[in-house]
C-alpha positions in Angstrom: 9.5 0.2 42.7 6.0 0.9 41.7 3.3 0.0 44.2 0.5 -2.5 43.5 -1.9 -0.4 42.3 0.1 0.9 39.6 1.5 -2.3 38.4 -2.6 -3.6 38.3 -3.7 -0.9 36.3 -0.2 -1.0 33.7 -1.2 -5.0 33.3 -4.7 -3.9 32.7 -4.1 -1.5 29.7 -1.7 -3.5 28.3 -4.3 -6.4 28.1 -6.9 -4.0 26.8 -3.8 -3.4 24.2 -3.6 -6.8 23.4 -7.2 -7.7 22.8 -7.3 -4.8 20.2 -4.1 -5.5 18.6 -5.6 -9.6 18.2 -8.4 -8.9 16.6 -7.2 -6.2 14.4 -4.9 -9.2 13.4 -7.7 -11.3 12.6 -9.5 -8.5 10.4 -6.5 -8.3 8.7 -6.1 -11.5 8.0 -9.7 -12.2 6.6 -9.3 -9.4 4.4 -6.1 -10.3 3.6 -7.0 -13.6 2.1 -9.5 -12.1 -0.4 -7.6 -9.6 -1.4 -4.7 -12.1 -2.3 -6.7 -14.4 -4.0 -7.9 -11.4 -6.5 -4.2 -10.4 -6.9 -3.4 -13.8 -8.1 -6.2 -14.0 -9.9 -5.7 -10.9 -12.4 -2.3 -12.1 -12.9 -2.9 -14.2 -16.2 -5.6 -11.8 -17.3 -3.3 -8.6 -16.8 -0.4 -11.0 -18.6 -2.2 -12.4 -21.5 -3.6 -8.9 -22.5 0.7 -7.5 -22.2 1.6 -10.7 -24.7 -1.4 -9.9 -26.8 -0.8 -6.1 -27.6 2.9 -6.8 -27.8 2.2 -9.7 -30.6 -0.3 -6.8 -32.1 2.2 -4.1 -31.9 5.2 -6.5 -33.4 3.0 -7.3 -36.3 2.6 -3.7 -36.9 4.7 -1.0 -38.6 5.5 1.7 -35.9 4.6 4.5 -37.8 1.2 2.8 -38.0 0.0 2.9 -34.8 -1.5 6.7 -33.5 -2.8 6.1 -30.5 -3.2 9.3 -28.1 -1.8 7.3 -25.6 1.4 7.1 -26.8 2.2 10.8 -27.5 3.0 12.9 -25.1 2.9 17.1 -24.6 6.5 17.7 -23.5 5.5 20.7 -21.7 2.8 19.8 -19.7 3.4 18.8 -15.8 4.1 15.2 -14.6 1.8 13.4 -12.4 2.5 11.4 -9.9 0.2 9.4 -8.1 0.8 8.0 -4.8 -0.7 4.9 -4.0 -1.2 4.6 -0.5 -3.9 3.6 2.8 -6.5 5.5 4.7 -5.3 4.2 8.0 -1.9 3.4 9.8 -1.0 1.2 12.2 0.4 -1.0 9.3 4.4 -0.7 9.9 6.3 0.9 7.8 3.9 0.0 4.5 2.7 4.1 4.9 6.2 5.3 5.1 7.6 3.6 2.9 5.5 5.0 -0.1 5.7 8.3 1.7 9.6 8.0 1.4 9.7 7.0 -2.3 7.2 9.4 -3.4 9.1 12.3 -2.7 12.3 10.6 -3.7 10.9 10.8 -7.2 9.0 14.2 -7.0 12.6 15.4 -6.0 14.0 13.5 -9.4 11.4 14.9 -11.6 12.0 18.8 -10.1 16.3 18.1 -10.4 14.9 18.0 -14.2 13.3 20.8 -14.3 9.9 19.3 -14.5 6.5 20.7 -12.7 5.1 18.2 -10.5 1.3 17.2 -9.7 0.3 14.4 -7.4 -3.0 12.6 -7.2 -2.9 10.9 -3.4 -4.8 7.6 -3.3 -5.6 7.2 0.4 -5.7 9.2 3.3 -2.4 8.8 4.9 -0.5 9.8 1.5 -2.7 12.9 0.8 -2.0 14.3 4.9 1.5 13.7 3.7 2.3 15.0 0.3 -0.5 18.2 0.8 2.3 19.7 3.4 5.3 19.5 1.3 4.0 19.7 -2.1 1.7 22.1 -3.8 -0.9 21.2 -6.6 -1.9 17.6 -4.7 -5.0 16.4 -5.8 -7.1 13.2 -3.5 -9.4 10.1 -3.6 -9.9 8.2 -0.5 -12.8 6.7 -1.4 -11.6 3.8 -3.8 -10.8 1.8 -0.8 -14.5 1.3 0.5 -15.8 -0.7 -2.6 -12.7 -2.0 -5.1 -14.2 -3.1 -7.7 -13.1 -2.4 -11.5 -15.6 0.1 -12.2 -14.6 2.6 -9.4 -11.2 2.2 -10.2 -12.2 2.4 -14.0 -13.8 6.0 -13.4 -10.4 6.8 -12.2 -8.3 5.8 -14.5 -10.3 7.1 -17.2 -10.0 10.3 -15.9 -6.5 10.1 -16.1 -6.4 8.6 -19.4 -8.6 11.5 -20.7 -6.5 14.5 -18.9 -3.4 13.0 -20.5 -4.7 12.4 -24.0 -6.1 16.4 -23.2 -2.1 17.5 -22.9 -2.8 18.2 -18.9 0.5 15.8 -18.3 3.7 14.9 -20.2 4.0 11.5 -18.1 1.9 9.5 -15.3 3.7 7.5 -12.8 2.7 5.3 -10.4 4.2 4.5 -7.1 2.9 2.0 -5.2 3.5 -1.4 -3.1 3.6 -4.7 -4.8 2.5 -7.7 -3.0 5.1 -10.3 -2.5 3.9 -12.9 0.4 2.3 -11.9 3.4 5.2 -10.5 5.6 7.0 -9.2 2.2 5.8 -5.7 -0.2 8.0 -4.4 -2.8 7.9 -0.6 -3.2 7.1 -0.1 -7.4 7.7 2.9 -9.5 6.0 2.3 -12.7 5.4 4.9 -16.0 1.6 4.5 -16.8 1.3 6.9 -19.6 3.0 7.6 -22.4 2.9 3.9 -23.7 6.2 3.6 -24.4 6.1 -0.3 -24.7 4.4 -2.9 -23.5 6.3 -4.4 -20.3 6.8 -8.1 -22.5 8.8 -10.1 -24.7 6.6 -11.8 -26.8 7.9 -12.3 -30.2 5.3 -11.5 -32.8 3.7 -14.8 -34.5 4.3 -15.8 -37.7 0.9 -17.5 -38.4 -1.0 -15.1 -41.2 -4.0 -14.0 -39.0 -7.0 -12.1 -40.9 -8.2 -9.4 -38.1 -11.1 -7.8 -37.9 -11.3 -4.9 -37.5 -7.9 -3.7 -38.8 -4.7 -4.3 -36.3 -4.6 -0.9 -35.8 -8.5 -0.7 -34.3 -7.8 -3.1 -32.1 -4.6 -1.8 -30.4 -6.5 1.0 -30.4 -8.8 -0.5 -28.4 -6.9 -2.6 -26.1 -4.1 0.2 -25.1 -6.8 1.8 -22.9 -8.4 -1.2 -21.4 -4.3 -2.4 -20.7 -3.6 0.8 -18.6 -6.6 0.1 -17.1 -6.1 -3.2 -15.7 -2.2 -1.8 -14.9 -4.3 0.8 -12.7 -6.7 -2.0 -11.0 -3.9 -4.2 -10.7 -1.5 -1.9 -8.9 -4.7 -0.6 -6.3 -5.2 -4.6 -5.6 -1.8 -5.1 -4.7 -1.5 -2.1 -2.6 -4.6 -3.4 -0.7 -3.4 -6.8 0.0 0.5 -5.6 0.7 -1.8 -3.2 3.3 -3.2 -6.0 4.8 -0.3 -8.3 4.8 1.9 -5.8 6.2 -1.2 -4.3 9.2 -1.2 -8.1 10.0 2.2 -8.6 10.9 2.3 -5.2 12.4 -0.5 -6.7 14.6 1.2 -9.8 15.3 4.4 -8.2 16.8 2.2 -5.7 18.8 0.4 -8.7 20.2 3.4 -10.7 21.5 5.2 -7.9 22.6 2.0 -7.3 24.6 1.8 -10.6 26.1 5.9 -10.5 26.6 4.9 -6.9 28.5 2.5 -8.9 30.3 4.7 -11.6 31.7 7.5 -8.7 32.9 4.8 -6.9 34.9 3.3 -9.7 36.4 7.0 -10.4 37.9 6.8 -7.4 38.7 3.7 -7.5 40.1 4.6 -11.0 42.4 8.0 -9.0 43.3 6.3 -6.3 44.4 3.8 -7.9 46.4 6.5 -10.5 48.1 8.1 -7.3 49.4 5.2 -5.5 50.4 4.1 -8.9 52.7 7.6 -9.7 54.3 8.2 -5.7 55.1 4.6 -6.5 57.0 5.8 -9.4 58.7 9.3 -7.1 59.5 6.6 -4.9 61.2 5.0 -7.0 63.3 8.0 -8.6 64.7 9.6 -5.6 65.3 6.2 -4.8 67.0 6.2 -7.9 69.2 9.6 -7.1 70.3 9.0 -3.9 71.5 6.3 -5.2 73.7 8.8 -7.8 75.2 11.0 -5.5 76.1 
Protein backbone atom coordinates (compact mmCIF):
# COMPACT_ATOMS: atom_id res chain seq x y z
CA UNK A 1 0.00 0.00 0.00
CA UNK A 2 1.18 3.45 -0.73
CA UNK A 3 2.36 5.47 2.27
CA UNK A 4 0.69 8.80 3.27
CA UNK A 5 2.69 11.01 1.55
CA UNK A 6 2.07 9.60 -1.61
CA UNK A 7 -1.59 9.18 -1.35
CA UNK A 8 -1.53 13.35 -0.17
CA UNK A 9 0.20 14.40 -3.09
CA UNK A 10 -1.92 11.83 -5.77
CA UNK A 11 -5.29 13.64 -4.05
CA UNK A 12 -3.52 16.87 -4.63
CA UNK A 13 -2.94 16.64 -8.45
CA UNK A 14 -5.98 15.17 -9.03
CA UNK A 15 -7.77 18.20 -7.46
CA UNK A 16 -5.50 20.59 -9.37
CA UNK A 17 -7.03 18.24 -12.24
CA UNK A 18 -10.38 18.93 -11.36
CA UNK A 19 -10.32 22.62 -10.97
CA UNK A 20 -8.98 22.86 -14.57
CA UNK A 21 -11.20 20.42 -16.10
CA UNK A 22 -14.35 22.76 -14.24
CA UNK A 23 -13.58 25.65 -15.49
CA UNK A 24 -12.58 24.58 -18.89
CA UNK A 25 -16.25 23.32 -18.66
CA UNK A 26 -17.61 26.56 -17.84
CA UNK A 27 -15.62 28.30 -20.90
CA UNK A 28 -17.06 25.89 -22.86
CA UNK A 29 -20.23 26.31 -22.01
CA UNK A 30 -20.42 30.20 -22.37
CA UNK A 31 -19.07 29.87 -25.61
CA UNK A 32 -21.10 27.29 -26.40
CA UNK A 33 -24.28 29.21 -25.97
CA UNK A 34 -23.35 31.85 -28.42
CA UNK A 35 -22.22 29.86 -30.82
CA UNK A 36 -25.62 27.85 -30.77
CA UNK A 37 -27.69 30.65 -30.83
CA UNK A 38 -25.84 31.93 -34.29
CA UNK A 39 -26.29 28.34 -35.63
CA UNK A 40 -29.89 28.59 -35.20
CA UNK A 41 -30.02 31.73 -36.23
CA UNK A 42 -28.59 31.34 -39.87
CA UNK A 43 -30.80 28.46 -40.29
CA UNK A 44 -33.89 30.27 -41.98
CA UNK A 45 -31.49 32.65 -43.72
CA UNK A 46 -29.29 29.76 -45.20
CA UNK A 47 -32.90 27.94 -46.00
CA UNK A 48 -34.83 30.72 -47.61
CA UNK A 49 -31.85 31.67 -49.95
CA UNK A 50 -31.84 27.21 -50.91
CA UNK A 51 -35.90 27.74 -51.72
CA UNK A 52 -35.21 30.96 -53.44
CA UNK A 53 -32.45 29.84 -56.08
CA UNK A 54 -34.25 26.51 -56.48
CA UNK A 55 -37.72 28.48 -57.41
CA UNK A 56 -35.10 30.70 -59.68
CA UNK A 57 -33.52 27.78 -61.22
CA UNK A 58 -37.12 25.78 -61.76
CA UNK A 59 -38.37 28.80 -63.56
CA UNK A 60 -35.50 28.68 -65.77
CA UNK A 61 -34.52 26.64 -68.86
CA UNK A 62 -31.30 24.57 -67.89
CA UNK A 63 -29.37 25.45 -70.79
CA UNK A 64 -29.91 29.01 -69.67
CA UNK A 65 -28.11 29.26 -66.77
CA UNK A 66 -23.93 29.61 -67.26
CA UNK A 67 -22.71 30.09 -64.19
CA UNK A 68 -18.85 29.20 -63.62
CA UNK A 69 -19.92 27.66 -60.66
CA UNK A 70 -21.55 24.96 -62.08
CA UNK A 71 -18.90 23.71 -64.69
CA UNK A 72 -16.30 21.92 -63.70
CA UNK A 73 -12.47 21.08 -65.30
CA UNK A 74 -12.58 17.26 -65.22
CA UNK A 75 -8.92 17.09 -64.90
CA UNK A 76 -8.08 19.35 -62.35
CA UNK A 77 -7.45 17.92 -58.62
CA UNK A 78 -10.17 17.54 -55.95
CA UNK A 79 -10.12 19.49 -52.85
CA UNK A 80 -10.94 18.56 -49.82
CA UNK A 81 -11.15 20.68 -46.93
CA UNK A 82 -11.18 19.51 -43.50
CA UNK A 83 -13.01 21.31 -41.06
CA UNK A 84 -11.62 20.86 -37.84
CA UNK A 85 -10.22 22.75 -34.10
CA UNK A 86 -6.99 24.25 -33.01
CA UNK A 87 -7.07 22.54 -29.68
CA UNK A 88 -7.98 18.96 -28.29
CA UNK A 89 -9.09 17.94 -25.24
CA UNK A 90 -12.64 17.76 -26.89
CA UNK A 91 -13.32 13.80 -27.10
CA UNK A 92 -13.38 12.29 -30.02
CA UNK A 93 -14.87 15.62 -32.02
CA UNK A 94 -10.86 15.82 -33.51
CA UNK A 95 -10.78 12.28 -34.40
CA UNK A 96 -13.61 11.81 -35.73
CA UNK A 97 -13.07 14.39 -38.73
CA UNK A 98 -9.54 13.04 -38.71
CA UNK A 99 -11.08 9.47 -39.43
CA UNK A 100 -13.57 10.59 -42.17
CA UNK A 101 -11.25 12.77 -43.92
CA UNK A 102 -9.03 10.20 -45.06
CA UNK A 103 -11.91 7.81 -45.52
CA UNK A 104 -12.82 10.09 -48.43
CA UNK A 105 -9.26 11.09 -49.57
CA UNK A 106 -8.86 7.22 -49.85
CA UNK A 107 -12.33 7.14 -52.10
CA UNK A 108 -11.32 9.93 -54.30
CA UNK A 109 -7.50 8.22 -54.95
CA UNK A 110 -9.54 4.40 -55.47
CA UNK A 111 -10.87 6.78 -58.52
CA UNK A 112 -8.01 7.73 -59.76
CA UNK A 113 -8.35 11.30 -58.68
CA UNK A 114 -5.38 13.73 -57.35
CA UNK A 115 -6.14 14.99 -53.98
CA UNK A 116 -5.60 18.52 -52.28
CA UNK A 117 -6.72 19.38 -48.78
CA UNK A 118 -7.16 22.79 -47.24
CA UNK A 119 -6.97 22.05 -43.14
CA UNK A 120 -9.17 24.43 -41.16
CA UNK A 121 -7.67 24.25 -37.75
CA UNK A 122 -4.69 23.18 -36.20
CA UNK A 123 -5.34 19.73 -35.08
CA UNK A 124 -6.57 18.64 -38.74
CA UNK A 125 -3.54 20.34 -40.51
CA UNK A 126 -0.82 18.32 -37.80
CA UNK A 127 -2.85 15.41 -38.99
CA UNK A 128 -3.44 15.37 -42.70
CA UNK A 129 0.31 17.18 -43.41
CA UNK A 130 1.92 13.62 -42.31
CA UNK A 131 -0.05 11.33 -44.55
CA UNK A 132 -0.96 13.43 -47.34
CA UNK A 133 1.09 15.62 -49.60
CA UNK A 134 -0.14 19.04 -51.26
CA UNK A 135 -2.09 20.11 -47.66
CA UNK A 136 -2.67 23.63 -47.57
CA UNK A 137 -3.85 25.63 -43.76
CA UNK A 138 -5.78 28.34 -42.03
CA UNK A 139 -5.97 28.41 -38.33
CA UNK A 140 -6.78 31.70 -37.97
CA UNK A 141 -10.64 31.74 -38.81
CA UNK A 142 -11.26 30.55 -35.34
CA UNK A 143 -10.03 33.79 -33.46
CA UNK A 144 -12.75 36.21 -34.96
CA UNK A 145 -15.75 34.23 -36.91
CA UNK A 146 -17.46 36.53 -38.42
CA UNK A 147 -18.82 36.37 -42.22
CA UNK A 148 -16.23 38.50 -43.66
CA UNK A 149 -13.17 36.27 -42.62
CA UNK A 150 -14.83 33.33 -43.65
CA UNK A 151 -15.99 35.33 -46.83
CA UNK A 152 -12.27 35.93 -47.83
CA UNK A 153 -12.07 32.23 -47.66
CA UNK A 154 -14.48 31.04 -49.43
CA UNK A 155 -14.00 33.44 -52.16
CA UNK A 156 -10.71 32.19 -52.59
CA UNK A 157 -12.02 29.02 -53.19
CA UNK A 158 -14.73 30.10 -55.29
CA UNK A 159 -12.20 31.88 -57.51
CA UNK A 160 -9.49 28.91 -57.76
CA UNK A 161 -12.41 26.71 -58.81
CA UNK A 162 -14.01 28.95 -61.43
CA UNK A 163 -9.82 29.32 -62.43
CA UNK A 164 -9.93 25.17 -63.30
CA UNK A 165 -7.48 24.66 -60.10
CA UNK A 166 -10.22 21.93 -58.86
CA UNK A 167 -12.73 19.57 -60.50
CA UNK A 168 -14.84 19.31 -57.11
CA UNK A 169 -14.69 20.91 -53.43
CA UNK A 170 -15.89 18.95 -50.54
CA UNK A 171 -16.43 19.71 -47.29
CA UNK A 172 -16.10 17.51 -44.26
CA UNK A 173 -17.07 18.73 -41.22
CA UNK A 174 -19.22 18.29 -37.83
CA UNK A 175 -22.83 19.24 -37.72
CA UNK A 176 -24.25 20.43 -34.58
CA UNK A 177 -27.05 18.34 -33.32
CA UNK A 178 -27.66 19.17 -29.31
CA UNK A 179 -25.02 19.70 -27.05
CA UNK A 180 -23.80 16.14 -26.20
CA UNK A 181 -24.64 15.05 -30.00
CA UNK A 182 -22.32 16.11 -33.60
CA UNK A 183 -22.96 14.54 -36.83
CA UNK A 184 -19.86 14.05 -39.03
CA UNK A 185 -21.03 15.81 -42.72
CA UNK A 186 -19.51 15.23 -46.08
CA UNK A 187 -20.97 17.79 -48.28
CA UNK A 188 -19.96 18.75 -52.37
CA UNK A 189 -19.53 22.59 -52.26
CA UNK A 190 -18.58 23.15 -55.80
CA UNK A 191 -19.71 22.19 -58.77
CA UNK A 192 -23.35 23.31 -58.10
CA UNK A 193 -24.98 20.48 -59.08
CA UNK A 194 -28.37 21.40 -57.39
CA UNK A 195 -29.54 23.24 -54.81
CA UNK A 196 -30.04 20.84 -51.67
CA UNK A 197 -34.27 21.63 -51.81
CA UNK A 198 -37.48 20.73 -53.08
CA UNK A 199 -39.19 23.72 -53.78
CA UNK A 200 -41.53 23.53 -56.60
CA UNK A 201 -41.11 26.49 -58.86
CA UNK A 202 -44.24 29.18 -58.46
CA UNK A 203 -46.66 29.60 -60.84
CA UNK A 204 -47.36 33.28 -60.10
CA UNK A 205 -45.92 35.45 -63.40
CA UNK A 206 -43.15 37.48 -61.63
CA UNK A 207 -41.43 40.38 -63.72
CA UNK A 208 -37.62 40.31 -62.45
CA UNK A 209 -35.29 42.67 -62.68
CA UNK A 210 -32.61 42.19 -63.69
CA UNK A 211 -33.18 39.08 -65.84
CA UNK A 212 -33.54 35.48 -63.88
CA UNK A 213 -30.49 34.61 -65.15
CA UNK A 214 -28.45 37.87 -63.39
CA UNK A 215 -29.77 37.09 -60.38
CA UNK A 216 -28.91 33.36 -60.04
CA UNK A 217 -25.93 34.58 -61.08
CA UNK A 218 -25.69 36.57 -58.33
CA UNK A 219 -26.99 34.50 -55.58
CA UNK A 220 -25.05 31.10 -56.46
CA UNK A 221 -21.91 32.70 -54.98
CA UNK A 222 -23.44 34.41 -52.04
CA UNK A 223 -25.34 30.58 -51.46
CA UNK A 224 -21.90 28.76 -51.26
CA UNK A 225 -20.93 31.27 -49.16
CA UNK A 226 -23.37 31.06 -46.46
CA UNK A 227 -22.99 26.88 -47.03
CA UNK A 228 -19.14 27.85 -46.11
CA UNK A 229 -20.09 30.10 -42.87
CA UNK A 230 -22.73 27.83 -42.01
CA UNK A 231 -20.66 24.66 -41.89
CA UNK A 232 -17.50 26.69 -39.85
CA UNK A 233 -20.42 27.74 -37.18
CA UNK A 234 -21.55 24.41 -36.67
CA UNK A 235 -18.13 22.97 -36.44
CA UNK A 236 -17.50 25.63 -33.69
CA UNK A 237 -20.48 25.02 -31.59
CA UNK A 238 -20.25 20.94 -32.15
CA UNK A 239 -16.42 21.86 -30.69
CA UNK A 240 -17.76 23.34 -27.86
CA UNK A 241 -20.57 21.12 -27.12
CA UNK A 242 -18.54 18.13 -27.45
CA UNK A 243 -15.03 20.03 -25.20
CA UNK A 244 -17.93 20.51 -22.63
CA UNK A 245 -18.92 17.16 -22.08
CA UNK A 246 -15.45 15.95 -22.54
CA UNK A 247 -14.90 18.34 -19.46
CA UNK A 248 -17.85 17.16 -17.61
CA UNK A 249 -16.73 13.45 -17.55
CA UNK A 250 -13.09 14.49 -16.69
CA UNK A 251 -14.51 16.41 -13.80
CA UNK A 252 -16.57 13.55 -12.10
CA UNK A 253 -14.22 11.00 -12.80
CA UNK A 254 -11.93 13.38 -10.94
CA UNK A 255 -13.99 13.82 -7.99
CA UNK A 256 -14.96 9.85 -8.23
CA UNK A 257 -10.74 9.57 -8.19
CA UNK A 258 -10.94 11.74 -5.32
CA UNK A 259 -13.35 9.75 -3.09
CA UNK A 260 -11.16 6.28 -3.92
CA UNK A 261 -7.96 7.95 -2.57
CA UNK A 262 -9.28 9.52 0.21
CA UNK A 263 -10.31 5.66 1.33
CA UNK A 264 -7.36 5.10 0.58
CA UNK A 265 -5.90 7.71 2.29
CA UNK A 266 -8.18 6.93 5.81
CA UNK A 267 -7.11 3.07 5.22
CA UNK A 268 -3.83 3.86 5.10
CA UNK A 269 -3.58 5.97 7.86
CA UNK A 270 -5.94 3.51 10.24
CA UNK A 271 -3.08 0.98 9.55
CA UNK A 272 -0.22 3.13 10.01
CA UNK A 273 -1.79 4.13 13.80
CA UNK A 274 -2.89 0.58 14.99
CA UNK A 275 0.71 -0.98 13.68
CA UNK A 276 1.89 2.10 16.22
CA UNK A 277 -0.18 1.08 18.93
CA UNK A 278 1.09 -2.88 18.07
CA UNK A 279 4.50 -1.23 18.75
CA UNK A 280 4.04 0.11 21.84
CA UNK A 281 2.45 -2.77 23.41
CA UNK A 282 4.82 -5.06 22.27
CA UNK A 283 7.22 -2.41 23.81
CA UNK A 284 5.43 -2.43 27.21
CA UNK A 285 5.59 -6.03 27.29
CA UNK A 286 9.02 -6.40 26.87
CA UNK A 287 9.69 -4.24 29.74
CA UNK A 288 7.36 -6.48 32.00
CA UNK A 289 9.08 -9.31 31.30
Amino acid sequence: MANLKEIRQRMSSVRSTRQVTSAMKMVSAAKLRKAQDTVLRIRPYAKKIGELIANLMNATAQDEINSPLTKSNAAAPVLVVAINSNRGLCGGFNANIHKRSMQVIDELKAQGKEVRVLAIGKKAYDFLRVRVANVEENNNLYSSLDFDHVNAVADSIITRFVAGDFSKVILVYNKFKSTASQEVTTEDFLPIASIECDQKASNDNYIFEPSQEEIIGQLLPLSRKIQFYQALLNSFAAEHGSRMTAMHKATDNATELLRTLNLQYNKARQAAITNEITEIVGGANALKS
